[in-house]
C-alpha positions as CSV (number, residue, x, y, z in Angstrom):
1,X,0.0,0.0,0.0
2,X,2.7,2.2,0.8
3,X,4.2,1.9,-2.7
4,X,0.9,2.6,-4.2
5,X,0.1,6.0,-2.1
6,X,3.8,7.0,-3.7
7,X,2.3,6.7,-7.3
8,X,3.6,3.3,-8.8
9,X,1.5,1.2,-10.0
10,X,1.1,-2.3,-9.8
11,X,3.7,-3.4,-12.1
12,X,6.3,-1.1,-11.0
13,X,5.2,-2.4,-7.7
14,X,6.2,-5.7,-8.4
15,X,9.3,-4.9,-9.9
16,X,10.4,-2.8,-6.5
17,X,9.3,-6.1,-4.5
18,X,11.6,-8.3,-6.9
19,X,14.5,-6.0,-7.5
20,X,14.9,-4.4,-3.8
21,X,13.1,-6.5,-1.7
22,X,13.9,-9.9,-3.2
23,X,10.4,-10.6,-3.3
24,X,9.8,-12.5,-6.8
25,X,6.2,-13.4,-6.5
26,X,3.4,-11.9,-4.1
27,X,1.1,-14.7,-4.9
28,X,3.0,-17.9,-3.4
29,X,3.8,-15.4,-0.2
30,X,0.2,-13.9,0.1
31,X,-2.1,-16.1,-1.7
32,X,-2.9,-12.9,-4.1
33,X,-1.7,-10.9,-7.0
34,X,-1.1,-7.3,-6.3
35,X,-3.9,-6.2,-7.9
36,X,-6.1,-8.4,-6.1
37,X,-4.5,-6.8,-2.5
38,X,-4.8,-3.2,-3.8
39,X,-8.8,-4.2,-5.1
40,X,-9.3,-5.2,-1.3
41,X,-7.9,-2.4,0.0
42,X,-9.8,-0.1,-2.5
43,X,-6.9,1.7,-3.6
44,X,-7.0,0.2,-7.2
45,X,-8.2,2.7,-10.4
46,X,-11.6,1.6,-12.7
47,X,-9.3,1.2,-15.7
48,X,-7.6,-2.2,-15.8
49,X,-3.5,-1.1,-16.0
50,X,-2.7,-1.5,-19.3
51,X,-5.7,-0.1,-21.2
52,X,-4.6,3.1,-18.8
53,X,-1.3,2.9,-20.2
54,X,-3.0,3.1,-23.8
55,X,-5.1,5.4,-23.2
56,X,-2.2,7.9,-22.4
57,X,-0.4,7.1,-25.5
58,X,-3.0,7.6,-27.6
59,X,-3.6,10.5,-25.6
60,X,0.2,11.8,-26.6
61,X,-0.1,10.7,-29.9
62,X,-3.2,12.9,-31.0
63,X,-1.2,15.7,-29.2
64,X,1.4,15.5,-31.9
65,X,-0.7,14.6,-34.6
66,X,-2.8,17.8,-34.2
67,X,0.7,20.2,-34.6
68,X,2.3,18.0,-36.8
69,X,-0.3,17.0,-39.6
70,X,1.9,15.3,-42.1
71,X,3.2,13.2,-40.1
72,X,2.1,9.8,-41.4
73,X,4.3,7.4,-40.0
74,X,2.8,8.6,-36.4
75,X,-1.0,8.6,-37.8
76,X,-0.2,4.9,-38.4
77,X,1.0,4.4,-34.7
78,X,-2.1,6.1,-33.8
79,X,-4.5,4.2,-35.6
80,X,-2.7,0.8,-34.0
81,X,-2.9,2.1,-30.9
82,X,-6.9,3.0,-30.9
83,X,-7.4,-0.6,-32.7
84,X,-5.6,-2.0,-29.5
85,X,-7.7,0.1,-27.3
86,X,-10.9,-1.0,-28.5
87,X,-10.0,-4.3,-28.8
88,X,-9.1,-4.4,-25.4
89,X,-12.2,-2.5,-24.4
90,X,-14.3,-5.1,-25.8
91,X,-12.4,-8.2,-24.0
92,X,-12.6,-6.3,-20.6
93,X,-16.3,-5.6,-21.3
94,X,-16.9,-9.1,-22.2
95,X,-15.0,-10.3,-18.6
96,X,-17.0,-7.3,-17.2
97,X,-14.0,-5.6,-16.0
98,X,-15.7,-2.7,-17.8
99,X,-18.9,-1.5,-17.9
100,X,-21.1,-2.0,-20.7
101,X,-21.6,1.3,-21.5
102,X,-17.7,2.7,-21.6
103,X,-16.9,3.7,-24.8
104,X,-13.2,5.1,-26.0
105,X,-13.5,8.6,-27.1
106,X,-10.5,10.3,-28.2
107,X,-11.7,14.3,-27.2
108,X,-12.9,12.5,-24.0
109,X,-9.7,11.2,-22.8
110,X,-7.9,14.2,-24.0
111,X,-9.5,15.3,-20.1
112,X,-7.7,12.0,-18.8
């Protein structure tokens, strides 16, 4: 928890554990993943890690598309990137992870 309240997230949590710690796993110790102790502990974000992560880049990449128009190698990255992102949206709605109604809007998440 205290990791968390410092602003890493769960990954880079596990990392710390392993690398300073010598921690390799939380599961075998706790019986949990990180996520699951930081869901408990409600001190977990709506949006699953990696579609965060996404949404960021995507977020940077429309950004620099809008001053730099003729850039076409990064409009390719960006239309990747949104495929991912609804793609992902779509399996985490299916698991319910999401709710139905979330949609990816890229002058919405401009906010995010």
């Amino acid at each position: 928890m205290k990791l968390y309240k410092e602003g890493h997230s769960p990954s880079k949590i596990g990392i710390i554990l392993r690398d300073q710690h010598g921690i390799p796993l939380t599961k075998p110790i706790t019986g949990k993943s990180v996520t699951q102790i930081l869901k408990e502990r409600k001190m977990f974000s709506s949006l699953p890690e990696d579609l965060e992560n996404l949404l960021r880049k995507a977020t940077h990449l429309h950004v620099h598309y809008d001053k730099n128009k003729a850039d076409l190698h990064n409009k390719r990255s960006l239309q990747m990137m949104e495929a991912t992102i609804y793609k992902l949206s779509k399996y985490y709605k299916r698991k319910g992870v999401l709710p139905p109604d979330w949609k990816y809007s890229p002058k919405a998440i401009s906010l995010f």
